[in-house]
N, C-alpha and C positions, 0 to 999 in steps of 0.2 A: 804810394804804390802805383806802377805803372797800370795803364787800363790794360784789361784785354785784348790781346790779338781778335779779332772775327774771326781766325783761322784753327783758333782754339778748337772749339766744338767738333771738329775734324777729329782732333788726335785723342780727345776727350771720348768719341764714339767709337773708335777703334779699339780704344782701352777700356772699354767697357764689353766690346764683344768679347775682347778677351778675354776676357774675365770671368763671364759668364757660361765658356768653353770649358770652363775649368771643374771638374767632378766635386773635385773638393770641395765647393763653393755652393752650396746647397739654399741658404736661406734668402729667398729672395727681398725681405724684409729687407739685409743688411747691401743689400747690390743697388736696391734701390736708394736705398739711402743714401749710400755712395754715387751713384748717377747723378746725385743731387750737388757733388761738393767739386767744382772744379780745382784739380791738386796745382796746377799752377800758379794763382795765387800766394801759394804756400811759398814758392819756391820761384818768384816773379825775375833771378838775375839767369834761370837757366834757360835755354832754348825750347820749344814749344815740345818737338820730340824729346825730347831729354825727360822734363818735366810729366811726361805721359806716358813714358816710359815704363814698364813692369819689372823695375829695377829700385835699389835704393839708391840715392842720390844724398851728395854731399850737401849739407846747410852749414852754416856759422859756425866757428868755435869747435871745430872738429866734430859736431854730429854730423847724423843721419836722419832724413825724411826716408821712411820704411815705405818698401813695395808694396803697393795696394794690393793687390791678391793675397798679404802678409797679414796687412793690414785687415779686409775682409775676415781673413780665415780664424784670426786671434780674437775680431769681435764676435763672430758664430760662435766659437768655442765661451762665449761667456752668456749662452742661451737668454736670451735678453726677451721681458715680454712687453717693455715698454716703463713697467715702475719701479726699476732700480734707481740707487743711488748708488754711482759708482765712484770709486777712488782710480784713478791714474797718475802713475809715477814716471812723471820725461815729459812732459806737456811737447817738449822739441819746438816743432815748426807746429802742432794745432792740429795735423791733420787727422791723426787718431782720435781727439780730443772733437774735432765737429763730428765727427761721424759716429761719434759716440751718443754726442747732443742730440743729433737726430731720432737716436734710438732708445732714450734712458729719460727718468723725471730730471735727474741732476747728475753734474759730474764735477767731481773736485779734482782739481791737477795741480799737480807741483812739478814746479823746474829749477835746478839750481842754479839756473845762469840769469840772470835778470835780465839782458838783451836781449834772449830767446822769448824768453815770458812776456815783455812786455812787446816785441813782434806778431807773437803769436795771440796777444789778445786783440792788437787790431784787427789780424784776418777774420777772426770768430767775430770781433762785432758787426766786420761787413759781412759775415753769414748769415748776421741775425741769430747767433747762439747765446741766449740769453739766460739758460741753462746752466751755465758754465760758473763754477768760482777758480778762481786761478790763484796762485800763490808761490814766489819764490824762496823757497828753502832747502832742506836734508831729507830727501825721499824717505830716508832712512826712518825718519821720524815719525812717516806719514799725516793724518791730518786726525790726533784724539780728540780735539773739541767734534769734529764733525760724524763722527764713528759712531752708530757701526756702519758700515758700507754691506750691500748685496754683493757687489763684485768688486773684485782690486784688480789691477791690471797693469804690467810693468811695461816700459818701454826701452829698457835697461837693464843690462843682465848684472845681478851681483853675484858673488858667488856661491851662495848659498840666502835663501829666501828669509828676510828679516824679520825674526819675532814679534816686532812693531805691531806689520803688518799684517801676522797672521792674526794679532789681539783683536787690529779692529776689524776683522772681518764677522759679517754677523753667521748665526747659528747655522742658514739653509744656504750660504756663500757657496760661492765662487772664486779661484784666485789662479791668472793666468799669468805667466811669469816665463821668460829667458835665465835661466840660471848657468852658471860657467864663468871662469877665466877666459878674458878679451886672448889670450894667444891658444884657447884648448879650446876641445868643442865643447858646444852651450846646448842647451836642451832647451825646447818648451816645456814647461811644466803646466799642467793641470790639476788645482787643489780641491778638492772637496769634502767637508768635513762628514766623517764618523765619528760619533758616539764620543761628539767634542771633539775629533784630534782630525788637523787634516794630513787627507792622504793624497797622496801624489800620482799622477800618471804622466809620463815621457810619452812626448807626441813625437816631438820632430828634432832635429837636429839644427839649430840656426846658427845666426850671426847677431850680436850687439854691439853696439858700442857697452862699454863700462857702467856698470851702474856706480857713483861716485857720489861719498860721503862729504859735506864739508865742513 
């Protein structure tokens, strides 16, 4: 991995005011968290602006590293008090996935593409997220040895939110989710169970890549 530009911390601090301009972006818990994770790393072949950017940006293999303001807002929405155990589906490039570490006892992640996974687990060891288990397979599958999980949380839109997943989520859960067709529009979803069964609330309208089976 290439070292750090000095120059970083520039663009790093611009995108953090930004962010913090932002109404939506309420918990400072998770801002700070983030102040904590430089995204370049993540994404060490793009340019310093690029990389710091309040945009999603292309990674490997046809993903996407998610806008941080994206990224913030989707982990607020999983009101976090520090002792969950969370499930993430997309590990990607990591950067959900540290920023998650920061703020949770544990977080388990699955990616189906092994290049990505094992990418993204060196950034996280030089984060020091020790936190973290990572594992290449079928999101779809989730992870039932390690279940039940406080929060699930997708980084990939399927088109309709997988049984699997709702199983292991535990009783007082959480489950944040992109649901939609890659060519229709996608929703965020927000699940929370009643009286056993979860119910859903449509936040926003986004973009994913695919959530894919394999």
């Amino acid at each position: 991995m290439k070292p750090p530009s000095s120059d970083w911390q520039n663009y790093h601090q611009r995108l953090m005011k930004k962010l913090q301009g932002y109404r939506v972006l309420t918990d400072l818990t998770v801002l700070t968290a983030l102040d904590s994770i430089p995204r370049h790393i993540f994404v060490p072949e793009l340019p310093l602006e690029q990389a710091f950017s309040d945009s999603a940006q292309p990674i490997s293999d046809q993903q996407t590293i998610s806008q941080p303001s994206l990224v913030a807002w989707m982990t607020q929405l999983l009101e976090l008090s520090g002792s969950e155990r969370v499930l993430e589906i997309g590990t990607g490039s990591g950067y959900q996935t540290a920023l998650l570490s920061r703020l949770v006892k544990e977080v388990w992640s699955i990616e189906r593409i092994q290049g990505l996974s094992a990418r993204a687990a060196k950034v996280l060891q030089q984060l020091n997220c020790q936190n973290v288990h990572l594992r290449v397979g079928d999101g779809y599958l989730g992870w039932p040895e390690a279940a039940p999980f406080d929060r699930v949380i997708l980084t990939a839109a399927p088109p309709q939110i997988p049984k699997a997943l709702e199983q292991q989520l535990s009783e007082a859960g959480l489950f944040i989710a992109p649901v939609g067709n890659q060519n229709e529009t996608q929703h965020l979803l927000r699940g929370k169970k009643q009286n056993k069964t979860l119910v859903y609330q449509q936040l926003a309208e986004v973009q994913f890549v695919p959530m894919l089976a394999d």
